[in-house]
N, C-alpha and C positions, 0 to 999 in steps of 0.2 A: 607350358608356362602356367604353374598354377596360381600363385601369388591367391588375391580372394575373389572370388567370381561366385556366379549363383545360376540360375535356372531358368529356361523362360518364362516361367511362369511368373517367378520373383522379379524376374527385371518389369514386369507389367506393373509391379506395386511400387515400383522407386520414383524418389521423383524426380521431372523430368527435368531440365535447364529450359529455362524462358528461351523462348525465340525475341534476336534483334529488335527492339525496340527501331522506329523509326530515329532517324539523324546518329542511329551506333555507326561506328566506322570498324575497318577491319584492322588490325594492326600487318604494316606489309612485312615483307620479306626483306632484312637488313643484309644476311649474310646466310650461306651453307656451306662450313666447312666437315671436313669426314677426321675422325678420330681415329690417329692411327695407335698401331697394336703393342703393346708391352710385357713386362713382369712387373710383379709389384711383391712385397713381404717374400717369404722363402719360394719365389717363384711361381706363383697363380695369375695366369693371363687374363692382360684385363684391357679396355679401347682405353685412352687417355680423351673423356669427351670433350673436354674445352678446349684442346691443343687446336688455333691456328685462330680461335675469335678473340677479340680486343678485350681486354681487362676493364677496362671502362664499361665495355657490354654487359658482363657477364657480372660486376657489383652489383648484391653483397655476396655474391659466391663467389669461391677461389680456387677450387678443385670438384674435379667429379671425375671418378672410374666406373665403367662400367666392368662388371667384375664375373668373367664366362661370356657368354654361355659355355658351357664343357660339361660333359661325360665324364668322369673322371672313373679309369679302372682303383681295383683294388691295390691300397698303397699309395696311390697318385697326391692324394686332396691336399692342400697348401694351404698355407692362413700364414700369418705374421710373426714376429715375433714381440717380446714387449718393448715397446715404444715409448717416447713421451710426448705431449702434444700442448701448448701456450698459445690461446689469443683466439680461439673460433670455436665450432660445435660441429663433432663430427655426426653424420647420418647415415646409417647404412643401413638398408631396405634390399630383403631378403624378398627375391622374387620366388627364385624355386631354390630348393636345397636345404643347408642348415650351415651355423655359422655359431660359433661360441664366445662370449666375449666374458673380459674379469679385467676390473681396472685398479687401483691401487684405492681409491676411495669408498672402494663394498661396493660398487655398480656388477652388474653383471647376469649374465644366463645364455640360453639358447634362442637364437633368430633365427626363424624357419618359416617357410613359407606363405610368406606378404606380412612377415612382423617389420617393425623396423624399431633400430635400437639409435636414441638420440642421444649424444654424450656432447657434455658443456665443459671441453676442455679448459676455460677460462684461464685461472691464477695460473694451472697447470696441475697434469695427469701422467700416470703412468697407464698404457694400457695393452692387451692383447687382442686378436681377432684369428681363431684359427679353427678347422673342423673337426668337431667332435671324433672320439678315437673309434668309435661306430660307424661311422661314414669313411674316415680314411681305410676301417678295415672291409668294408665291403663297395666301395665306390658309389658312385650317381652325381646324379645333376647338382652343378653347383651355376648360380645366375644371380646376382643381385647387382647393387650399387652402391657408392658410398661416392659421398656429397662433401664436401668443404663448405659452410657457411660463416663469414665472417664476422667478426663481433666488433660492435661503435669502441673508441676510445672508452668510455667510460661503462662499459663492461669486461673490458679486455683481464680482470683481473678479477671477477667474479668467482664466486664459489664453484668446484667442481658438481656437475651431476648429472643424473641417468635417468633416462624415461626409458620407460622398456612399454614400445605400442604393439599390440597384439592385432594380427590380420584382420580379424572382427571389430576389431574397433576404429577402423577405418569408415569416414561416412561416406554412403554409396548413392551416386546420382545417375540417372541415364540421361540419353543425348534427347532432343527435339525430337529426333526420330525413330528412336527406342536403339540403336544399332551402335550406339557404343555405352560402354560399362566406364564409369569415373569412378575412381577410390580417394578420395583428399584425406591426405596423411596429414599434411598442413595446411592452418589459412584456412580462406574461405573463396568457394564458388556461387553466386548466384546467392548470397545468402544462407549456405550451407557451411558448417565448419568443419575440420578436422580437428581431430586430437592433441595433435602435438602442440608444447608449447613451445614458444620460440623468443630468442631474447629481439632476436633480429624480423621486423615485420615481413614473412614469407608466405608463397602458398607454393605447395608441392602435392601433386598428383599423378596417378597413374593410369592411364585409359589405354582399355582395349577396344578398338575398333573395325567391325565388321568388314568384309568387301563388300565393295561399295556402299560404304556408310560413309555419313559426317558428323564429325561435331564439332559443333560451333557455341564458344561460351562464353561469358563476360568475363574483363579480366581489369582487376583495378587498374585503374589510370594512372596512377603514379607509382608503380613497380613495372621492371623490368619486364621482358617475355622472352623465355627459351623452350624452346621444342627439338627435342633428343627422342629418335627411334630407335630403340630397342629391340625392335622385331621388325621385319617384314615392311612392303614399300606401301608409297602415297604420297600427296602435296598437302603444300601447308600455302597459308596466305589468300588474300585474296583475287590474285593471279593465278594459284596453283602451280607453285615451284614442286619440280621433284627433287625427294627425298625420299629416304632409301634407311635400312640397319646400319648404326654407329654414327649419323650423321647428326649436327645440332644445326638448329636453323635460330638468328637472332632475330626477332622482329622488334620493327619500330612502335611509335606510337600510337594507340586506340583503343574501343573499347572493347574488341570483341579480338577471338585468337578460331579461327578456322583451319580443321587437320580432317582430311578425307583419304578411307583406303581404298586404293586399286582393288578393281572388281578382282583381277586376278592375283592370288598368295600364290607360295610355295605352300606343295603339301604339308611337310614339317614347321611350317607357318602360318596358322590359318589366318591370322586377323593381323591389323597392327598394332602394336604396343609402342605408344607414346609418356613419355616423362614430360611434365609438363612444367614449368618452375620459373617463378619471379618473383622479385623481394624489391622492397626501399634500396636504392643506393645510398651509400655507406655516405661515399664522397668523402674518405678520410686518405691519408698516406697508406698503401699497403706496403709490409719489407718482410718478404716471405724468407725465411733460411728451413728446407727442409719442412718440417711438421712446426716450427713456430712462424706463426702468423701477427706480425707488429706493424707498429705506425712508427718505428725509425730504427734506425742502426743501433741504435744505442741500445735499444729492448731487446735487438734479438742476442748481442752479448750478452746483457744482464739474463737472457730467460736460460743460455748454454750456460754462465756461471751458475744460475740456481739449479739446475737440472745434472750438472756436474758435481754440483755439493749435495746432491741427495734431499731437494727442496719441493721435488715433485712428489715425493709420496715416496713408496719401497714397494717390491713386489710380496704379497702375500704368503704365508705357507702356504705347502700345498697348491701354490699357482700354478695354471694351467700354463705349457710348455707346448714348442711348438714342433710337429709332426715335422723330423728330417730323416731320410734314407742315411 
């Protein structure tokens, strides 16, 4: 699992996350549901991770796939086809592999390995996501994510657009204990930001965590807390609930978010990989139809009427096209 990592030498010069503060609380364990398995676009497996926690929990997010892990032989690799998308911002964080994206508004390029590509479907978007014709003709690892974050009424209609975040421009934190690796794509930890800009107040990150490591980090008070494992076992909370790959744990209120891995991985797992993610709730109507995301019935005809009359954009020449046997 490549995504961006470094050395030990390098992890000694990062800086470290403050240790709890006297009177911090831990945020407990609300819920641990397990995301069961899917297809998704021209059939690329992927966990469906929010399937089975509360919609109220999981505001301002709306969707999240975990997308692989898989090997994929030659011929195999799958991506989507063109789509259209009204009312949120998609994120798709490329852990291992590559990933090609081209939207109808000139966004676009290659996501590979710990890039992540942020698309602000707003007014509405035409777009692709599929593997480059290199990788479908020789196969390999395909591993990422892709997020649903929702947008307030009064963005919902926002102009289209694209951040394209490069694995390196993620900013990189260690634990208290030097034993886990933090990459913040978004937001802020500890005083640390990431890159990404966001319409919707988020932080998202991605820690790897040693056997038997912890880490333990502040986490704003007034945003949500989800913890999605991606990799390999450990608990979260400050009970120490187990949890395990594909599962998402909701926690309640406070200041601090604590995730430790079992001394013992699996070989082909050495550490755990934690997705870490909470934003402001929206607290608006959500009325999902599909890839448009609205606050009533009414929006999601009006977004099929304009998407139907060709109000979302057109596909490009020369558009990228999606890899079918």
């Amino acid at each position: 699992m490549p995504a961006i990592t470094v050395d030990t030498q390098t992890m000694l010069t990062l800086p470290r996350i403050a240790a709890a503060a006297a009177g911090d609380t831990e945020r407990p364990v609300r819920s641990v549901t397990t995301g069961p398995r899917g297809y998704e676009g021209e059939g690329f497996p992927v966990v469906r991770a929010f399937a089975g926690a509360r919609a109220v929990d999981l505001d301002p997010f709306v969707h999240m796939d975990q997308m692989g892990e898989v090997e994929y032989q030659p011929g195999e690799p799958r991506g989507t086809d063109w789509h259209p998308h009204r009312g949120f911002e998609t994120v798709t964080y490329m852990i291992d592999g590559r990933f090609a994206h081209q939207d109808s508004h000139g966004g676009g390029g290659l996501i590979a390995d710990g890039a992540t590509q942020w698309m602000t479907a707003g007014s509405g978007i035409l777009h692709i996501e599929t593997p480059p014709a290199e990788l479908v003709e020789s196969g390999g690892m395909f591993h990422g994510v892709q997020l649903w974050v929702n947008l307030p009424k009064k963005d919902k209609f926002a102009a289209p657009k694209y951040q394209s975040i490069e694995g390196e421009q993620a900013t990189l934190l260690t634990s208290t204990d030097g034993g886990a690796l933090v990459r913040i794509i978004a937001g802020e930890i500890d005083g640390h930001a990431g890159p990404g800009s966001t319409h919707t107040p988020i932080t998202l990150a991605h820690a790897t965590i040693e056997p038997g490591a912890e880490l333990n980090l502040p986490w704003n008070r007034d945003f949500n807390a989800l913890v999605y494992i991606l990799s390999g076992r450990g608990a979260v909370g400050p009970v120490r609930h187990p949890i395990q790959q594909g599962q998402l744990a909701v926690l309640g209120p406070g200041d601090r978010i604590s995730v430790a891995a079992d001394a013992g991985q699996d070989a082909h797992r050495p550490a755990l990989e934690v997705l870490l993610l909470g934003g402001k709730p929206i607290r608006e109507p959500v009325f999902q139809y599909g890839p448009f995301v609205m606050n009533s019935k009414a929006e999601l005809v009006a977004a099929l009427e304009d998407y139907n009359a060709g109000r979302f954009g057109v596909i490009p020449p020369n558009a990228l096209m999606p890899h079918r046997v």
